[in-house]
N, C-alpha and C positions, 0 to 999 in steps of 0.2 A: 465373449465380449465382457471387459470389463465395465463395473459401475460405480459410480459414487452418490453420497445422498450428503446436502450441504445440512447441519444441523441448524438450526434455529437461533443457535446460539452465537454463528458465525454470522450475521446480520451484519450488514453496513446500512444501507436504509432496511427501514422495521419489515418490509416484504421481499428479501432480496441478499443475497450473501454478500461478504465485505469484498471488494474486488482485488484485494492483493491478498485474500485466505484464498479463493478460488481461483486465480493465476496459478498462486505456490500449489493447489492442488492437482491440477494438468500440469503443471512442469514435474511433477514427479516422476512423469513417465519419460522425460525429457534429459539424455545423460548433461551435462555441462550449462555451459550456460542457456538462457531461455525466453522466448520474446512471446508474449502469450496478450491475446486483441480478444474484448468482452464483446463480443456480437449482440446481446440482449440479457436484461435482468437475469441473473443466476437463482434460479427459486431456489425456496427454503420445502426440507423437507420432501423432496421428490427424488425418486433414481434415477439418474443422468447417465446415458452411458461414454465413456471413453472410445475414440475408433480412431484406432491408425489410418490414415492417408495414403493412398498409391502414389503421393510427390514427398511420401516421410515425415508428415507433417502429421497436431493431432488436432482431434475436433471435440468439445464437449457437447455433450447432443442432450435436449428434453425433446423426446419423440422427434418428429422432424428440424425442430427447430434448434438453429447451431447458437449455445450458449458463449461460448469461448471456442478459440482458435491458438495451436499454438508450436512451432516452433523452434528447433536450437537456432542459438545466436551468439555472437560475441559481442559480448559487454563491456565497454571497455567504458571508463569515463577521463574527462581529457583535466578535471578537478578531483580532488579527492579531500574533503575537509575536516579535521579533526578536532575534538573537544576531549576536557577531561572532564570526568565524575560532577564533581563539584561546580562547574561552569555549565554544565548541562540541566545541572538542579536550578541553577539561577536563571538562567534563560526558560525554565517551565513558570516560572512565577510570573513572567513578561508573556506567556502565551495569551495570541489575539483572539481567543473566543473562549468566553466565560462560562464558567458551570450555565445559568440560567437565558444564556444568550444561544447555547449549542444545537444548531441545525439538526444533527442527529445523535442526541444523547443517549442511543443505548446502543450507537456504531462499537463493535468487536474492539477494533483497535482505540479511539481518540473517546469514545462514548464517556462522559462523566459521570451517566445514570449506572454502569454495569460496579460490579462489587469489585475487590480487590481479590484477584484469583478469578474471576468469572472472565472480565472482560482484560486489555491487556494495558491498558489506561497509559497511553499515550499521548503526551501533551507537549507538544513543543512550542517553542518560543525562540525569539531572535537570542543569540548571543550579544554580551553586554560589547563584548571585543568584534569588529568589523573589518574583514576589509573594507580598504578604500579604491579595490579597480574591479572590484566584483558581486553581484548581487547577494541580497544579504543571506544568512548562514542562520538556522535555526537546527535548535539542539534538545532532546528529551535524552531524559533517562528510561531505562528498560531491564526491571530485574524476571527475568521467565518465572510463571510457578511451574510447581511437579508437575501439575496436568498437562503443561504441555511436553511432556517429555514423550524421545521415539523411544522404540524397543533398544534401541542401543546403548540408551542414558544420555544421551544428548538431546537437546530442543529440536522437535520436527522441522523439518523444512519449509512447511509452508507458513508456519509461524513468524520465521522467519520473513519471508516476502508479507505478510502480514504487517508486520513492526516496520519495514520500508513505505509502507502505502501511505496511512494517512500522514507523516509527517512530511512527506513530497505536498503532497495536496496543500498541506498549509505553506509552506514554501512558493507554489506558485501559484498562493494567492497576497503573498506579501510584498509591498511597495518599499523597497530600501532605503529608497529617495525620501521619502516623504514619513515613514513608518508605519504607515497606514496596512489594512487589512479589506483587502479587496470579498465583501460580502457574497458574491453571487455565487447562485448556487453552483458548485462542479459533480463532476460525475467521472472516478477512474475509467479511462477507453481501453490504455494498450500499456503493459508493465513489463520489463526486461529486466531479468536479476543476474546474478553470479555469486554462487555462494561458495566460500572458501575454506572458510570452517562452521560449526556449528558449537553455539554456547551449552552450559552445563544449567539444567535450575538452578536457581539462585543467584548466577551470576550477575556483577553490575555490569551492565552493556551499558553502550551509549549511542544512539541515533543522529544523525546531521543528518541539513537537507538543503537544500538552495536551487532555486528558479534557474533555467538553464534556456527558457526564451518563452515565446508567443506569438502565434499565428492564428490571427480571428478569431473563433472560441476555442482555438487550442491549447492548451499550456504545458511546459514541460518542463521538467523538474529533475534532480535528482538527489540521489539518497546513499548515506552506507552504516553499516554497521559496526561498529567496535567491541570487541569482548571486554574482561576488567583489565587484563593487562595492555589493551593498548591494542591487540591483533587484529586486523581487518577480518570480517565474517561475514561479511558482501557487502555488494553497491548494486543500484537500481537505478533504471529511468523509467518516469512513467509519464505518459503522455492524458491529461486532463482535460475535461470537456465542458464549458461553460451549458449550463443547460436550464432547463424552467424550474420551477419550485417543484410541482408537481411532478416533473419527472427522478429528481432528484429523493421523494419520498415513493416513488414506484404507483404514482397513480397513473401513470400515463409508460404502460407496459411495453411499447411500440418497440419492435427489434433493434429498427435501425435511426431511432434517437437520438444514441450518442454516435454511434458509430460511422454515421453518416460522413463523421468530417475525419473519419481516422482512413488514410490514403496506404493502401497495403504497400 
């Protein structure tokens, strides 16, 4: 049986792994694309094991209890939104949550508190340029360090679903209409990726991400990634879950919290 142990380091709330580092790590075992539902908090620090399914499907397990669930799938997105370098820089300086304003400051991905090379310090923000028949379109920049490099010299993969997460989240919490920045707390449920190629360290990537609808506490979002020259290197949807403060910082451990409203 295989295992994995989430490091401490990959945190999204302070007791609890960042939900699109532990997606991208079950879909590893997943050839193509990958549809992967967080059943309950991902601890930090504990050996999880992986198990194949008798319906082909995988399970992330802490002892009996199912962490993640996950999946091949096709990915398709019916939008696909591009930015360059430079407009991606500008749209972080318009991002809706402020260093001393941040929910969860030392989050893997979006954290402000993490160092440059530690965390992955993703900040998105609306694009100065909109459309006009479509919800709005928010943009970060993303250059990988060496650390996160696989054995092959390229950016690991779940890094990659990583870099898709939180900039969905902020996306379907932003109001187009109005420019507002919808505060309540969310929590990643269920994240679908496809990844097409994979970037070099150091390269300048580039992030989008734009709201793709909402059903009661649900929100859904999507996301892609661009290398420097312009090459798509995936797209994601991830479906969001309005939830309480407290669960949202991992005091309130309960399995089926988020998941409750996420419909297999």
């Amino acid at each position: 049986m295989t295992s994995i142990m989430i490091d401490k380091r990959y945190c999204g709330p302070p007791n609890s792994g960042n939900g699109g580092y532990v997606c991208g790590r079950l879909a590893l075992h997943i050839p193509g694309g990958a549809e992967v539902t967080l059943r309950a908090p991902p601890p930090l620090g504990k050996r999880l094991d992986v198990v194949a399914t008798h319906d082909g499907s995988w399970e992330l397990r802490n002892g009996v209890t199912v962490v993640a669930t996950g999946r091949a799938a096709s990915v398709e997105l019916t939008r696909l939104e591009k930015a360059s370098f430079d407009e991606a820089c500008a749209a972080e300086l318009l991002t809706p949550i402020k260093t001393h304003e941040h929910p969860l400051p030392t989050c893997f991905v979006c954290g402000p508190a993490r160092a440059q090379g530690d965390g992955l310090r993703i900040f998105a923000g609306p694009l100065v340029r909109q459309s006009q028949n479509a919800s709005a379109v928010l943009a970060a920049t993303w250059t990988p360090d060496p650390n996160l490099t696989a054995e092959d010299g390229f950016v690991a993969p779940e890094f990659l679903w990583s870099a898709l997460d939180c900039p969905s989240g902020y996306a379907s919490s932003h109001n187009s209409e109005s420019g507002s920045f919808d505060r309540t707390p969310i929590l990643l449920g269920r994240m679908s990726a496809r990844i097409e190629a994979r970037p070099r360290p150091g390269e300048r990537c580039v992030i989008t991400a734009w709201e793709a609808g909402r059903d009661g506490r649900k929100r859904v979002a999507e996301a892609a990634a661009f290398g420097e020259a312009g090459t798509l290197l995936a797209v994601a949807r991830a479906t969001w879950i309005a939830v309480d403060r407290k669960v949202q910082l991992g005091r309130d451990l309960s399995a089926d919290t988020v998941t409750r409203s996420i419909k297999d």
